[in-house]
VODREN-70838 format. One record per atom (N, C-alpha, C, CB): atom name; x, y, z. Coordinates in Angstrom, 1 decimal, m for minus. Glycine has a CB too. Layout:
N
{gukol "CA"; {X; Y; Z}};
...
***
This chain:
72
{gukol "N"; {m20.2; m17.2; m30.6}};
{gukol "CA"; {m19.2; m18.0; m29.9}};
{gukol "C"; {m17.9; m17.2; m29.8}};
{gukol "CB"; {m19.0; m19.4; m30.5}};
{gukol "N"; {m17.9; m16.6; m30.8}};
{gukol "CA"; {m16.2; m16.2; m31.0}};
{gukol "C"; {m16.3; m14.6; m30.0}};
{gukol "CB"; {m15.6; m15.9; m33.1}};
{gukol "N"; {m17.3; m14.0; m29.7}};
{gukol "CA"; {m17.6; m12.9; m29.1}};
{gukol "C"; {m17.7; m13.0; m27.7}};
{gukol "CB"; {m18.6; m12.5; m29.5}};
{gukol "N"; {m18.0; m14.3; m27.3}};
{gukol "CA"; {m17.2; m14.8; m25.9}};
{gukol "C"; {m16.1; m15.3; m25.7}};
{gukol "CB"; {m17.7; m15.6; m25.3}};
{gukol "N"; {m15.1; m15.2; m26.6}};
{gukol "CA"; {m13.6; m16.0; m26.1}};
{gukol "C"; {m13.0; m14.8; m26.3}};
{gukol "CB"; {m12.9; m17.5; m27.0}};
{gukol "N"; {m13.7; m13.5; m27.2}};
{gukol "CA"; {m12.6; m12.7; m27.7}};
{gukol "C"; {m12.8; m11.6; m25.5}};
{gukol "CB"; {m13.2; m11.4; m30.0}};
{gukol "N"; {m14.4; m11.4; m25.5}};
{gukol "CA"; {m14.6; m10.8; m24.4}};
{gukol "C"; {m13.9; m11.6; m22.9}};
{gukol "CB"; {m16.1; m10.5; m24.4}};
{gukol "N"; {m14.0; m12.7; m22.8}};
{gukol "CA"; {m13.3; m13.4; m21.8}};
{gukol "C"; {m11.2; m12.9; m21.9}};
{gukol "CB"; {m13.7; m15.4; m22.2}};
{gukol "N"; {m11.0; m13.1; m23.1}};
{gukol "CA"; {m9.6; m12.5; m23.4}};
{gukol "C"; {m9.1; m11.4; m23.0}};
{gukol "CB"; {m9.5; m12.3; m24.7}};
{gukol "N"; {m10.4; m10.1; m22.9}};
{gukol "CA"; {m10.1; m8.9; m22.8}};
{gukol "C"; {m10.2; m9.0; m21.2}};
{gukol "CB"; {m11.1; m7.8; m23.7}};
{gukol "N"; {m11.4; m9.5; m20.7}};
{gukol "CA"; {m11.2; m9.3; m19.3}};
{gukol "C"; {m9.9; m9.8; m18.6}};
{gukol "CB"; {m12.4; m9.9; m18.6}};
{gukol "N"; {m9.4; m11.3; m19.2}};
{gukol "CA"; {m7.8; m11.2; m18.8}};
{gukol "C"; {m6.9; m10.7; m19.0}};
{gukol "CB"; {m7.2; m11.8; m19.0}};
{gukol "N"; {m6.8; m10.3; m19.6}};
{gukol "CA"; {m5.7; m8.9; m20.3}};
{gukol "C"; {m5.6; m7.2; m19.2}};
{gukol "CB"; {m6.8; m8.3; m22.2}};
{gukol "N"; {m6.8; m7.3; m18.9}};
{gukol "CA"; {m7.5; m6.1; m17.9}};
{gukol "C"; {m6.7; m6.2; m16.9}};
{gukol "CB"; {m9.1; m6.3; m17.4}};
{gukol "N"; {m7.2; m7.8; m16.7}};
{gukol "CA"; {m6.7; m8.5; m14.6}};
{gukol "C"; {m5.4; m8.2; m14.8}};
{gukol "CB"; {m6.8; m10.6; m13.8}};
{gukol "N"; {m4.5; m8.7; m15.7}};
{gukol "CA"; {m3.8; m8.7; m15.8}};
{gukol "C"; {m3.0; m7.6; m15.7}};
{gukol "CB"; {m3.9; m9.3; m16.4}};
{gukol "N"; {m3.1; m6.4; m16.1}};
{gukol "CA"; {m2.4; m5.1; m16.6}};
{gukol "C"; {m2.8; m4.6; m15.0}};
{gukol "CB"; {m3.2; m4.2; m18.1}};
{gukol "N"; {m4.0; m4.8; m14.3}};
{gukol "CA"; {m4.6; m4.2; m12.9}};
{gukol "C"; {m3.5; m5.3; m11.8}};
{gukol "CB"; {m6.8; m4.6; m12.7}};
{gukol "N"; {m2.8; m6.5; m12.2}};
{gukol "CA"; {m2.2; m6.9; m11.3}};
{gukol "C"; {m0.9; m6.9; m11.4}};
{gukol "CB"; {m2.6; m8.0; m11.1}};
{gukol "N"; {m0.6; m6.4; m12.2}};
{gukol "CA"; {1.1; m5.4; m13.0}};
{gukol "C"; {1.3; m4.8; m12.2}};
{gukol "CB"; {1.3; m4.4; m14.4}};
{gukol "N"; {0.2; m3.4; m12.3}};
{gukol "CA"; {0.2; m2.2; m12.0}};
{gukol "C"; {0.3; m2.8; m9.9}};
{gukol "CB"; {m1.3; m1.2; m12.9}};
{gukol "N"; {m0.6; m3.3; m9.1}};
{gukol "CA"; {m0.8; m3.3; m7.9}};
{gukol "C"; {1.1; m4.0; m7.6}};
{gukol "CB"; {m2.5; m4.2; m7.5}};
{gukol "N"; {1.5; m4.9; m8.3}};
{gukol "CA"; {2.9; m5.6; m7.9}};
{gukol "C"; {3.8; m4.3; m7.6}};
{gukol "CB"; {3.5; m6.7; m9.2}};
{gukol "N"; {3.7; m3.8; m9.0}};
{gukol "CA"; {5.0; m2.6; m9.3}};
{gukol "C"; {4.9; m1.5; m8.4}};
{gukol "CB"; {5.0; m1.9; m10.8}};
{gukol "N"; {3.5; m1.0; m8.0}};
{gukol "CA"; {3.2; 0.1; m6.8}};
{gukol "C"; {3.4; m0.4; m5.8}};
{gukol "CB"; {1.9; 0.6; m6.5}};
{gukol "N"; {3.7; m1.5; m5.4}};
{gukol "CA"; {3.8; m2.3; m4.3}};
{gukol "C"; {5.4; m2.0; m3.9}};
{gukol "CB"; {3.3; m3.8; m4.6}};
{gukol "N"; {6.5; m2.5; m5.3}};
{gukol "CA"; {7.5; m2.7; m4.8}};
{gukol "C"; {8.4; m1.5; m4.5}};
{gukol "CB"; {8.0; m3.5; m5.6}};
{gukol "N"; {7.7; m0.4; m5.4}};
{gukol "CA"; {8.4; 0.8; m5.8}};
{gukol "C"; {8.0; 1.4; m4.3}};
{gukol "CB"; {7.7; 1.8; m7.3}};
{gukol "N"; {6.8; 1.1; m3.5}};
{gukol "CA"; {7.0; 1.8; m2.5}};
{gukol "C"; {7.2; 1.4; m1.3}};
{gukol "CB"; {6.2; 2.5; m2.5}};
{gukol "N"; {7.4; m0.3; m1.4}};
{gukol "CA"; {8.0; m1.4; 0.0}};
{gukol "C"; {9.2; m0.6; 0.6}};
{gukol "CB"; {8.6; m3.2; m0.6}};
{gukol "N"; {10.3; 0.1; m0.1}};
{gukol "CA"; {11.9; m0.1; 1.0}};
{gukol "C"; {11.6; 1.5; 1.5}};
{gukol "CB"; {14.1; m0.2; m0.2}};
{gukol "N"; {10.5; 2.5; 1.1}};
{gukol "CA"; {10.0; 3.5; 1.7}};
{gukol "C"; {9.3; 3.4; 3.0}};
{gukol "CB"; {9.4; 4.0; 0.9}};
{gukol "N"; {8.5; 2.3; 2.9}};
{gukol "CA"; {7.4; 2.1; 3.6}};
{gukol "C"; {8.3; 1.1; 5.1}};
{gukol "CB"; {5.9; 1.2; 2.6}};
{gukol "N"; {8.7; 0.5; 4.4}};
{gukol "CA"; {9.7; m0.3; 5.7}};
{gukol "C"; {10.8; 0.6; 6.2}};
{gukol "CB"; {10.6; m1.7; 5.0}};
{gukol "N"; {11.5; 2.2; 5.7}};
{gukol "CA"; {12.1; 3.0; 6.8}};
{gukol "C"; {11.4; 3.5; 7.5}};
{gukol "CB"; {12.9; 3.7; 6.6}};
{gukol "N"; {10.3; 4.3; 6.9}};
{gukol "CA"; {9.1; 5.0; 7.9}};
{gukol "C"; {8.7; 4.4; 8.7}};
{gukol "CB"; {8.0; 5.3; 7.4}};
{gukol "N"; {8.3; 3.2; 8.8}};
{gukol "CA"; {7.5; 2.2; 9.7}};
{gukol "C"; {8.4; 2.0; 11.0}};
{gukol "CB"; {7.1; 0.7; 8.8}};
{gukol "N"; {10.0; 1.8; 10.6}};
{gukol "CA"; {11.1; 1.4; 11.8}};
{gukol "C"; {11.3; 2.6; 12.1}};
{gukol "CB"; {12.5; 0.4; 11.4}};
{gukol "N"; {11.3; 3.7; 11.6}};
{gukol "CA"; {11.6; 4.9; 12.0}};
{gukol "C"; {10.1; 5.4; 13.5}};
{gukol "CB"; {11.8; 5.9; 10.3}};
{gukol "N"; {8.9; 5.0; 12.8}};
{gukol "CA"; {7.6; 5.7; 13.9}};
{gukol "C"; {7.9; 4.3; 15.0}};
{gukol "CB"; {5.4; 5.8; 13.0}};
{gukol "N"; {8.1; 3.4; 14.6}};
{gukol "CA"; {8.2; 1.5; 15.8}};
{gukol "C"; {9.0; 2.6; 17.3}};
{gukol "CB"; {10.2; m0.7; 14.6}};
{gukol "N"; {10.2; 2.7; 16.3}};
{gukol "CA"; {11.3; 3.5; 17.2}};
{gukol "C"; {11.1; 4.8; 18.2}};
{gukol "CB"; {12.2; 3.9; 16.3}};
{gukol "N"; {10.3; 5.8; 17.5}};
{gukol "CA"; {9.9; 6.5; 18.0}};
{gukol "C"; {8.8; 6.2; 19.0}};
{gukol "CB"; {9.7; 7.0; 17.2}};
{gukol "N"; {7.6; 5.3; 18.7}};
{gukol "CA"; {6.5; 4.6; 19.5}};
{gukol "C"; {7.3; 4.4; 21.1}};
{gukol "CB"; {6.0; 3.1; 18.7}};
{gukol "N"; {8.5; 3.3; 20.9}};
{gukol "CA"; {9.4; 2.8; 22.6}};
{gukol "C"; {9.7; 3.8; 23.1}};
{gukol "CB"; {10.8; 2.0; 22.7}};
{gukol "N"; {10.0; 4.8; 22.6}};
{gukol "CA"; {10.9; 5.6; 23.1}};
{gukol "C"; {9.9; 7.1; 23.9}};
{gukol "CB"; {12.1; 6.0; 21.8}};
{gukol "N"; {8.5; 7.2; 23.6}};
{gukol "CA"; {8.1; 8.6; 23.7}};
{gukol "C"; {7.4; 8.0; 24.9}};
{gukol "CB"; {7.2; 9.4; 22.4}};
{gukol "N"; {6.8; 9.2; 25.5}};
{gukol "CA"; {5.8; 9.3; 26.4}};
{gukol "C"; {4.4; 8.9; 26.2}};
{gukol "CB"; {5.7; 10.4; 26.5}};
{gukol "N"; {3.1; 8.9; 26.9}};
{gukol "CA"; {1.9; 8.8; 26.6}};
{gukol "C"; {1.4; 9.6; 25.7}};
{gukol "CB"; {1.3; 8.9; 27.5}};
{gukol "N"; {1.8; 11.0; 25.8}};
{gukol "CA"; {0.9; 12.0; 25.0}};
{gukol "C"; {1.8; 11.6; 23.2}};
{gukol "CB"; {1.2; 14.3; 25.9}};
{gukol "N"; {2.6; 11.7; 23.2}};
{gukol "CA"; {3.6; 12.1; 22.3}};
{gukol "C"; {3.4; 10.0; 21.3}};
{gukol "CB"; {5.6; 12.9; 23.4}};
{gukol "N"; {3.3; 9.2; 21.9}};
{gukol "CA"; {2.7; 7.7; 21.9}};
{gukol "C"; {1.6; 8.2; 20.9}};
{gukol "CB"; {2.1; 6.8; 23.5}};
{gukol "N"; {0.4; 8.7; 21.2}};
{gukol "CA"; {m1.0; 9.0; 20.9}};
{gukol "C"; {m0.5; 9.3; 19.2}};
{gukol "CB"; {m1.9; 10.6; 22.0}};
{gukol "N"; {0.5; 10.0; 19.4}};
{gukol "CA"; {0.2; 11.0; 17.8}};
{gukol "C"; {1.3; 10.3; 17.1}};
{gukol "CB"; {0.5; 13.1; 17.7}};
{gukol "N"; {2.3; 9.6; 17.6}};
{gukol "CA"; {3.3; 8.2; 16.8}};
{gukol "C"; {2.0; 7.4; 16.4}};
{gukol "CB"; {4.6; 7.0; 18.1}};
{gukol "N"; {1.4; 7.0; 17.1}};
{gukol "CA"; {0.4; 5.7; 16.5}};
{gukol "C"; {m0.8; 6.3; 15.3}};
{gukol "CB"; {m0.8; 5.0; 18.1}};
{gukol "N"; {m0.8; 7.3; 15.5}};
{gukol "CA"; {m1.6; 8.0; 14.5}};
{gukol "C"; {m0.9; 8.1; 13.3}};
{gukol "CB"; {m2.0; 9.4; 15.0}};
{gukol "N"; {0.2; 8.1; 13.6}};
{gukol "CA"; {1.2; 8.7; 12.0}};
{gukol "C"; {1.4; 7.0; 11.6}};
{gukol "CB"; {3.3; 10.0; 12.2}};
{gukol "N"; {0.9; 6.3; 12.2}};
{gukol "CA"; {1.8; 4.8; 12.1}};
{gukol "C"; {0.4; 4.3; 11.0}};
{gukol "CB"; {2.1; 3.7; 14.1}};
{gukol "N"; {m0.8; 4.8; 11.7}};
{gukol "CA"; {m2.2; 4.5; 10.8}};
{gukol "C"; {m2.5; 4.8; 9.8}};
{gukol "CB"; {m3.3; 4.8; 11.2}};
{gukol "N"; {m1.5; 6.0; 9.3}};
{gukol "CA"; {m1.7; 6.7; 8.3}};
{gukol "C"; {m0.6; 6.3; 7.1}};
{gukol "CB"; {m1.7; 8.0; 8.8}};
{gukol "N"; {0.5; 5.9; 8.1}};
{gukol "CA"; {1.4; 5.1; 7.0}};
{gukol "C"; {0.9; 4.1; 6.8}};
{gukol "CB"; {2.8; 4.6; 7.3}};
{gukol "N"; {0.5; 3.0; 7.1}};
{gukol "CA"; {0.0; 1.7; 6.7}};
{gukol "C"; {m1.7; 2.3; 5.7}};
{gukol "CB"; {m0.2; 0.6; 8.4}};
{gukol "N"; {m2.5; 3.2; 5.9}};
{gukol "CA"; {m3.6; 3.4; 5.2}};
{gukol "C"; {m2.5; 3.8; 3.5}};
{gukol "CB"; {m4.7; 4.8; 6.1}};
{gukol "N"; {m1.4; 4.2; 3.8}};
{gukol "CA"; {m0.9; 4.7; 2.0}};
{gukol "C"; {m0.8; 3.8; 1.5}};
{gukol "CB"; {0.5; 5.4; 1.5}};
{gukol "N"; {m0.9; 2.8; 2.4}};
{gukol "CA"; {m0.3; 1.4; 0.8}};
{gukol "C"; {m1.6; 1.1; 0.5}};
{gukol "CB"; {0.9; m0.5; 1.1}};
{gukol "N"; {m2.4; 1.6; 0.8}};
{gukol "CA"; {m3.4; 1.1; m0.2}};
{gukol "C"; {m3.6; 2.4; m1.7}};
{gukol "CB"; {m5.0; 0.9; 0.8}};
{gukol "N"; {m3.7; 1.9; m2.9}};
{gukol "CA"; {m3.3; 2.4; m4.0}};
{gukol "C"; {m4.3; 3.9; m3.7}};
{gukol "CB"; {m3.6; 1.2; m5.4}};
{gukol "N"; {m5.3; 3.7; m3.2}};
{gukol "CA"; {m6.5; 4.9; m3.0}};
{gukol "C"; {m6.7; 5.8; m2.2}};
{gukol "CB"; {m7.6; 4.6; m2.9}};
{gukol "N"; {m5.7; 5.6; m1.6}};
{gukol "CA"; {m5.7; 6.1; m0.7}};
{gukol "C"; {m4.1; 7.1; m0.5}};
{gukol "CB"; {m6.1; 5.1; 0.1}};
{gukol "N"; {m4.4; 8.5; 0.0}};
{gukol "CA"; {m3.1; 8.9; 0.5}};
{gukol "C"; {m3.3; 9.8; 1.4}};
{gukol "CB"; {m2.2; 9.5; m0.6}};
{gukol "N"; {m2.1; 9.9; 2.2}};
{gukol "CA"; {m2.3; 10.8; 3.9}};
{gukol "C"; {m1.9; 12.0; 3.6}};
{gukol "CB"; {m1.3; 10.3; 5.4}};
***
């Protein structure tokens, strides 16, 4: 009995430390991710078709970094 409350304990402890870590990656890289993003938006209005094509591409690739597994 006590070998399931101590293992249920550990798996909270786990989530827990895995949902620390995803908050704090999160915040540390939100006021980065929000100039880049207004910086390519800006760029996007303002370009041409061809020059559009490869803003939207850099725009997919910003939004693919916030995921923790990923990097461009």
């Amino acid at each position: 009995m006590e070998i399931k409350n101590t293992l249920g304990l550990w798996i909270f402890v786990i989530l827990g430390f895995l949902l620390a870590y995803a908050v704090c990656f999160f915040v540390m890289r939100y006021p980065e991710f929000r100039r880049e993003l207004k910086y390519i938006n800006m760029e996007i209005k303002r370009s041409d078709e061809v020059q559009r094509r490869i803003w939207k591409k850099k725009k997919k690739k910003l939004l693919r970094s916030l995921l923790p597994f990923m990097r461009y």
